[in-house]
C-alpha positions as CSV (number, residue, x, y, z in Angstrom):
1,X,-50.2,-47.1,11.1
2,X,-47.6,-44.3,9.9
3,X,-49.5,-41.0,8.5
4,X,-48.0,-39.8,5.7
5,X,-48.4,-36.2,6.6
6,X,-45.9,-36.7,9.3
7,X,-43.2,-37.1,6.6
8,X,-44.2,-34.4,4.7
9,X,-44.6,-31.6,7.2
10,X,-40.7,-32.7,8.3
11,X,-38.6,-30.1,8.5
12,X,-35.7,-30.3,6.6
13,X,-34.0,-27.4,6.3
14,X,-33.9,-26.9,10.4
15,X,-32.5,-31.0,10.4
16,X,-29.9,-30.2,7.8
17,X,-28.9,-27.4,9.6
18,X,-28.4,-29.0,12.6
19,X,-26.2,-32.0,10.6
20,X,-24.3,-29.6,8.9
21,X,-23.1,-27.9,12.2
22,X,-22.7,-31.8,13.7
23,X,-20.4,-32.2,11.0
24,X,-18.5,-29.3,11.9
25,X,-17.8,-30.4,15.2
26,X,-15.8,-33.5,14.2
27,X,-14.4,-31.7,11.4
28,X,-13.2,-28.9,13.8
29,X,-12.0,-31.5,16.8
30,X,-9.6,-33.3,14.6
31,X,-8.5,-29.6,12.7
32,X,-7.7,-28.6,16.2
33,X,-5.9,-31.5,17.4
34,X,-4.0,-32.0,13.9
35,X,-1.0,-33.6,13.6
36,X,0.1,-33.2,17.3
37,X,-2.4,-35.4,18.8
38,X,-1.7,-38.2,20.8
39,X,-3.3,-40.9,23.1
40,X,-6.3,-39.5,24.3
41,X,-6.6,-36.6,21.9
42,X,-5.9,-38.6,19.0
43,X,-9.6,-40.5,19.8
44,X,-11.8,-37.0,20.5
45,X,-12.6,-36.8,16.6
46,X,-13.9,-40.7,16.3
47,X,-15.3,-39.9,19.6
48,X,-17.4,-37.0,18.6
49,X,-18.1,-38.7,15.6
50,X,-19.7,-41.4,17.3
51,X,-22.2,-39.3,19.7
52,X,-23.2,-37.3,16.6
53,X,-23.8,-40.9,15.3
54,X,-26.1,-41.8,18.8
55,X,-27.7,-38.3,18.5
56,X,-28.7,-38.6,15.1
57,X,-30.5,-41.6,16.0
58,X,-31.6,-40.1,19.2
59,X,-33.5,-36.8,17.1
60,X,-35.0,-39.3,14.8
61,X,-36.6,-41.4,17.8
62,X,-37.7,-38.0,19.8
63,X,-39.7,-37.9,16.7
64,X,-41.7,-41.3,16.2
65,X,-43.5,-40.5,19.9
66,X,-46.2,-37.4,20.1
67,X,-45.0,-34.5,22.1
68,X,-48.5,-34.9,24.2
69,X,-47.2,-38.4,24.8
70,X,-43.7,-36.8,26.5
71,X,-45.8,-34.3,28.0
72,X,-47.4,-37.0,30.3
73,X,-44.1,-37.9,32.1
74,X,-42.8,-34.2,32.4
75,X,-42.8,-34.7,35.6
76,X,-41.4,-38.1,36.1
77,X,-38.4,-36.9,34.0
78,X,-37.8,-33.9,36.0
79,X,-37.7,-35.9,39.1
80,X,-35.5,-38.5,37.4
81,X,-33.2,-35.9,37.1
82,X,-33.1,-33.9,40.2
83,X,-32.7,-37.4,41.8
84,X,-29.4,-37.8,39.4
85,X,-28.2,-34.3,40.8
86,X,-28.6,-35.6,44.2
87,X,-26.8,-39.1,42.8
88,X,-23.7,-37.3,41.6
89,X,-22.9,-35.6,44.5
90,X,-23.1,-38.9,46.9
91,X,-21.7,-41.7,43.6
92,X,-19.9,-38.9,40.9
93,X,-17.2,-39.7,38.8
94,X,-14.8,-36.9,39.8
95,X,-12.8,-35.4,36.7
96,X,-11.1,-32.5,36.1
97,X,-11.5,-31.4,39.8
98,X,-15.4,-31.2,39.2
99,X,-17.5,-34.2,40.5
100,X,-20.1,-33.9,37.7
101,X,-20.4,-37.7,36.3
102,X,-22.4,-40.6,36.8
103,X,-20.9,-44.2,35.2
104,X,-23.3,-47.1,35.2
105,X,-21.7,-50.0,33.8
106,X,-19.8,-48.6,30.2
107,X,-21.9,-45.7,30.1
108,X,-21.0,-42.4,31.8
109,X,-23.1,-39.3,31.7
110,X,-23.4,-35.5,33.2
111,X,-27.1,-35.0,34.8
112,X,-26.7,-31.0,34.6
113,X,-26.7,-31.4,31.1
114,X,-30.1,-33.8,31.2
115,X,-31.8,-31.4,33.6
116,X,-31.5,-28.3,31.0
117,X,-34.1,-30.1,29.5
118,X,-35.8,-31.5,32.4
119,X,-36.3,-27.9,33.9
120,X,-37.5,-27.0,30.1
121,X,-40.0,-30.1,30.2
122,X,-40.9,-29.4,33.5
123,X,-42.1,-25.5,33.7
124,X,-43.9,-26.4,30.1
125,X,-45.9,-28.9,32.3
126,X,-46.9,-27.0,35.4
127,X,-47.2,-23.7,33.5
128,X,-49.8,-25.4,31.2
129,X,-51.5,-26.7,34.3
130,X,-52.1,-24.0,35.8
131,X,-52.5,-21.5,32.7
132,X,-55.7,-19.9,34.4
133,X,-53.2,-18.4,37.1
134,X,-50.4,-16.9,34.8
135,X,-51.4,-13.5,36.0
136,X,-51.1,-14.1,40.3
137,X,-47.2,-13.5,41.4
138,X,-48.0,-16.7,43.5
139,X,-47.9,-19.1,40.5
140,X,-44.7,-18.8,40.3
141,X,-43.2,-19.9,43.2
142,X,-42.9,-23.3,42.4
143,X,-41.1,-22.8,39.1
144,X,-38.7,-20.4,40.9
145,X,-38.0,-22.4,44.3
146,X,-37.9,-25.7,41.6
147,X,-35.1,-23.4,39.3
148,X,-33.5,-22.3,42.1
149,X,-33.1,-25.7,43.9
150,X,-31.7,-27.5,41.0
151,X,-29.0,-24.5,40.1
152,X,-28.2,-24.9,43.8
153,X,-27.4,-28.5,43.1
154,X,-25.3,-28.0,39.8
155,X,-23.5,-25.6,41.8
156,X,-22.4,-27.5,44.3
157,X,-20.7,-30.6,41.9
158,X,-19.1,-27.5,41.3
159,X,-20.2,-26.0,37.8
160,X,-20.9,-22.8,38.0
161,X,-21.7,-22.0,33.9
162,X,-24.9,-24.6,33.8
163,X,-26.0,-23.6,37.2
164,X,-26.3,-19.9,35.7
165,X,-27.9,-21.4,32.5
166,X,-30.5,-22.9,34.7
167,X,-31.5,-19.6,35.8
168,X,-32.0,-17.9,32.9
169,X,-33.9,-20.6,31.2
170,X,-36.2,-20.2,34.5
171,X,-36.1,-16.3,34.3
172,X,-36.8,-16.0,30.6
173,X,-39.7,-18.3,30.6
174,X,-41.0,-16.6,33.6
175,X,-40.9,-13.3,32.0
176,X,-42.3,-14.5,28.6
177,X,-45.2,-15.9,30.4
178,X,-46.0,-12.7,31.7
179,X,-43.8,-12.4,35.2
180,X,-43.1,-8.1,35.7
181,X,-39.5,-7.6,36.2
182,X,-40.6,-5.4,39.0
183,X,-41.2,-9.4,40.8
184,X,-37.2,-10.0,39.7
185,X,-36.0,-6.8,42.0
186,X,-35.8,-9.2,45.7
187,X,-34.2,-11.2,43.7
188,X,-31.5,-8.9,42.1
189,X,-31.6,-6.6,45.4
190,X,-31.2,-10.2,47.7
191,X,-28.3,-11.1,45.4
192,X,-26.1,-8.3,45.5
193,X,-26.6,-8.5,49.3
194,X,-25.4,-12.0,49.4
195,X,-22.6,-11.5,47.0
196,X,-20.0,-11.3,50.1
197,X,-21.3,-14.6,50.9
198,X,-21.5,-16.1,47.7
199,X,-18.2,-15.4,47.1
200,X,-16.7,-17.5,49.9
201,X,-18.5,-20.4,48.7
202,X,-16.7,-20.4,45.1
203,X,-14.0,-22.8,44.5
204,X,-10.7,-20.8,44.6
205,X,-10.4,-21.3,40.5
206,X,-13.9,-19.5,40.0
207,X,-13.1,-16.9,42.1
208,X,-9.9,-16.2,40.4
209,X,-11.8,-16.2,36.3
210,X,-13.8,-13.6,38.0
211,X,-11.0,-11.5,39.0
212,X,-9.4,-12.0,35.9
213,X,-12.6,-11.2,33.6
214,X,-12.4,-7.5,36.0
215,X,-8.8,-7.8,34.8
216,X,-7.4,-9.4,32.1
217,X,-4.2,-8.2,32.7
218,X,-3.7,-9.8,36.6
219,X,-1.9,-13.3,35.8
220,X,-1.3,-13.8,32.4
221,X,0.4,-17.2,32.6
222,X,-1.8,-18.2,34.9
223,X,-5.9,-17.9,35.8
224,X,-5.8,-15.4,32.9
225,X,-3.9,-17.5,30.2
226,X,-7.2,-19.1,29.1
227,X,-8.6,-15.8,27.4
228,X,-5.2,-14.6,26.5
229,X,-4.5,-17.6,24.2
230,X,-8.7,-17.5,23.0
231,X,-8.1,-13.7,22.2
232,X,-4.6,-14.3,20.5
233,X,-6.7,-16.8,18.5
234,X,-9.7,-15.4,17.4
235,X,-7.9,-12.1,16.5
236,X,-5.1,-13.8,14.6
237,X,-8.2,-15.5,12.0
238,X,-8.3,-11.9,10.4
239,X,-11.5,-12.1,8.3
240,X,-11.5,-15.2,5.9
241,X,-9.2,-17.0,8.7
242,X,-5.6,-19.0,8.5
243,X,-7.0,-22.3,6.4
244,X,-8.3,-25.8,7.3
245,X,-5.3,-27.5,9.2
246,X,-3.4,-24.2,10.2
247,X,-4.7,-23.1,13.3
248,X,-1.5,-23.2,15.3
249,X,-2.8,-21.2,18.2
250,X,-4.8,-25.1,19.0
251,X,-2.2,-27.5,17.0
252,X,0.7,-26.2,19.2
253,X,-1.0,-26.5,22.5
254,X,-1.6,-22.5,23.3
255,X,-5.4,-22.8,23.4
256,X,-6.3,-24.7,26.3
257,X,-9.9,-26.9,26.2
258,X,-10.0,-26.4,22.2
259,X,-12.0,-29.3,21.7
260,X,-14.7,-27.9,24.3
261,X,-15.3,-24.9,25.5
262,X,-12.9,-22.6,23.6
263,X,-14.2,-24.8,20.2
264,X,-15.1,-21.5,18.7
265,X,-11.6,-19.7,18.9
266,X,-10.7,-22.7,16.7
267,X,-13.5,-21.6,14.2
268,X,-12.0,-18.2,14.5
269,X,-8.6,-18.6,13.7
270,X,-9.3,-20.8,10.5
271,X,-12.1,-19.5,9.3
272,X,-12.1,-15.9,10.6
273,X,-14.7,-13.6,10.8
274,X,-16.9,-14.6,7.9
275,X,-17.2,-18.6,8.6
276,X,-18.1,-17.5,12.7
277,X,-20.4,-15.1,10.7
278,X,-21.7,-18.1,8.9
279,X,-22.0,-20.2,12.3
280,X,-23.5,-17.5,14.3
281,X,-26.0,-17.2,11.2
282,X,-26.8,-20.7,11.3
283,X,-27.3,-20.6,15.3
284,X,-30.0,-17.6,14.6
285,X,-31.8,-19.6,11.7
286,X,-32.0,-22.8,14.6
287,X,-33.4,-19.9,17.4
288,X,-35.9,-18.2,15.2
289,X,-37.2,-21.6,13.3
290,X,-37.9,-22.6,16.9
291,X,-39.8,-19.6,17.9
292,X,-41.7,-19.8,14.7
293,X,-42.3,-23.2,15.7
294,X,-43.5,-22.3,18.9
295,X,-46.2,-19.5,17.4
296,X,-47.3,-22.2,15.4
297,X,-47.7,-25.0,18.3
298,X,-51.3,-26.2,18.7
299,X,-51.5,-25.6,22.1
300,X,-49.8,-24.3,24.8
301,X,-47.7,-26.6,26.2
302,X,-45.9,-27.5,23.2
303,X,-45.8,-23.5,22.4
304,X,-44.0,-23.3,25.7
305,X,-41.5,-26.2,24.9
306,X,-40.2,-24.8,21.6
307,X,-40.1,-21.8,23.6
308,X,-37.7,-23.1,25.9
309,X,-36.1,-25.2,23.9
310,X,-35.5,-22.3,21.9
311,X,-34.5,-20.1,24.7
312,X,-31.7,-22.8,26.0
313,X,-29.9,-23.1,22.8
314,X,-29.8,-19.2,22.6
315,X,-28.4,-18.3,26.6
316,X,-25.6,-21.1,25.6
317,X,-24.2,-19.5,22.0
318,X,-24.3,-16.4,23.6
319,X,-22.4,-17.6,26.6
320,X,-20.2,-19.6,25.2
321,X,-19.4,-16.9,22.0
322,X,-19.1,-14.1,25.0
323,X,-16.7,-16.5,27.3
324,X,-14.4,-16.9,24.2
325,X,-14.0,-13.0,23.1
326,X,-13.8,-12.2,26.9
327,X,-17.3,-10.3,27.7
328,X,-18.1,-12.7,29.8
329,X,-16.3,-14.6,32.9
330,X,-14.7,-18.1,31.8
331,X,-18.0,-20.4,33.2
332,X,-17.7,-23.6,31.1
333,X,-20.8,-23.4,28.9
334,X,-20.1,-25.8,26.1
335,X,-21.1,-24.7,22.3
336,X,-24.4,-26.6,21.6
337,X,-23.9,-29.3,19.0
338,X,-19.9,-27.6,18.1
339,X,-18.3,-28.8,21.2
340,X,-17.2,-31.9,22.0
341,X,-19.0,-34.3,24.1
342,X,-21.3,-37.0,24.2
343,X,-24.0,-35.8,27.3
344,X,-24.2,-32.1,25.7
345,X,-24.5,-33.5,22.1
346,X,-26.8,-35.9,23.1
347,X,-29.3,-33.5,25.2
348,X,-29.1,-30.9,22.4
349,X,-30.2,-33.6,19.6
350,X,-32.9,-34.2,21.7
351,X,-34.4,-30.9,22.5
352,X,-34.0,-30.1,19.1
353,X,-35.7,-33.5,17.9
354,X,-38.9,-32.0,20.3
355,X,-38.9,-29.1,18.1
356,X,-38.8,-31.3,14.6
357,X,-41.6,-33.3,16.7
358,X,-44.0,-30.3,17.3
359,X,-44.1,-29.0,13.9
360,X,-44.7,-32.2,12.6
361,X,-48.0,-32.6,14.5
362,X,-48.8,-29.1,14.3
363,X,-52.0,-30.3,11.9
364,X,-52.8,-33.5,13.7
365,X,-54.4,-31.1,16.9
């Protein structure tokens, strides 16, 4: 029987959030695509439009089933997706020189993007299991050989941005959990020593948005045109931005991957500083609702969810916001629930309906 309570301890103002930047996206796809659009490019608003359609119902149904429920098969799901990571490198779908899909039947999807919340699911789980251990170095070797092994895998299909976002959702748990950073020197210390080596296992185009990120300047109509356009873009915006319709950075083709990665250099130049001001904002209200959600948990495990959850959504604005304005090295981190496509959108409605789900049984335990 439905308890009534659930309804009322909904919260709305996190959900309408989440909608309103949903909305956004579409709004922002077809704006960047506007009127010169054709074929393919043409579809990506309907498209998007659809998967925030299929996420919307996915958040309410992440909802109906109790978190401790989920909790049960943390486990089962993580392995479920490290076996898909395995699957796409033997059966991917190879696109755009990546070989990051997996297509069974009509339906294709990216398992990097399901294992975000598989790693999340999956520390939450064995870090509640073995709570009475926090404190000994040694518990946490499984949760770093388990991070480590599944960025290893991303890595290889290649994709170099979520294989990065994988380790810091491992790292920052870790470290909230307790883990001294003294523990993280090895790591840091074994890393630069590997670098050389590292390096030669990069595809040629990753190596060459490093080099450009050290300089800018090295091939501007080439490995370096990506931030060069994004730049021209975001600077041109000014501070209330050029209008809806009248980004022509993105409608004449300049900005490359508008509809994805560089989504928010679209923002930029129409809405300028003030309406990324208002987006940022509404990305720090999602963060800090989740963390309040996570003090709030009843218990630990679900504590440690929102906490992830929470932590996820955070490393990926501030990736994908720092790739744009060129802080950061071009990596492919999509914008959570901004950019287009249906695996990301889908996996973010999700992890955020998990959040929506813990606050709503936050008197039932």
């Amino acid at each position: 029987m439905f308890d009534r309570r659930l309804f009322t301890h909904f919260d709305w103002g996190l959900t309408l959030t989440i909608m309103a930047l949903g909305c956004l996206s579409v709004v922002s796809i077809y704006s960047a695509n506007a009127p010169t659009a054709s074929g393919f490019r043409q579809s990506l608003p309907i498209r998007q439009l659809t998967w925030l359609g299929a996420g919307t119902l996915v958040l309410i149904l992440s909802c109906t089933v109790s978190y401790r429920t989920l909790a049960r098969f943390a486990y089962v799901f993580f392995w479920f997706c490290l076996v898909s990571l395995v699957a796409v490198l033997i059966l991917g779908k190879v696109g755009f020189g990546a070989q990051r899909w997996i297509k069974i039947g009509f339906i294709t999807f990216q398992p990097s993007e399901l294992m975000k919340l598989g790693l999340v699911l999956f520390l939450a789980r064995y870090f509640d299991d073995h709570r009475d251990t926090l404190q000994q170095p040694r518990t946490m070797l499984v949760p770093a050989a388990c991070t480590l092994g599944c960025a290893v895998l991303v890595l290889k299909q290649p994709d170099l941005g979520t294989a990065l976002l994988l380790v810091f959702i491992g790292i920052t748990m870790m470290l909230l959990l307790g883990l001294h950073w003294r523990y993280l020197l090895p790591v840091v210390i074994g890393g630069g020593v590997l670098t050389p080596i590292l390096w030669h296992f990069l595809k040629e185009y990753q190596r060459r948005r490093i080099l450009v990120f050290l300089d800018p300047g090295m091939d501007p109509l080439g490995a370096s045109y990506h931030i060069a356009q994004s730049l021209i873009a975001v600077g041109s915006g000014g501070a209330f931005g050029k209008g809806f319709l009248a980004a022509s950075q993105s409608q004449l083709n300049f900005l490359p991957m508008n509809h994805t990665d560089f989504l928010f250099a679209v923002l930029a130049e129409q809405w300028g500083f003030v309406g990324c001001l208002v987006v940022l904002l509404a990305y720090v209200y999602i963060v800090t609702r989740g963390l309040q959600i996570a003090g709030d948990a009843p218990d630990f495990f679900a504590s440690l969810l929102a906490t992830g959850v929470s932590a996820m959504l955070a490393i990926q604005v501030f990736i994908n916001v720092s790739m744009v304005l060129g802080i950061m090295p071009i990596v492919g981190i999509p914008l959570p629930l901004l950019s287009y496509g249906g695996s990301s959108l889908l996996v973010t409605m999700l992890s955020l309906g998990l959040l929506l789900n813990i606050h709503m049984r936050r008197f039932m335990y």
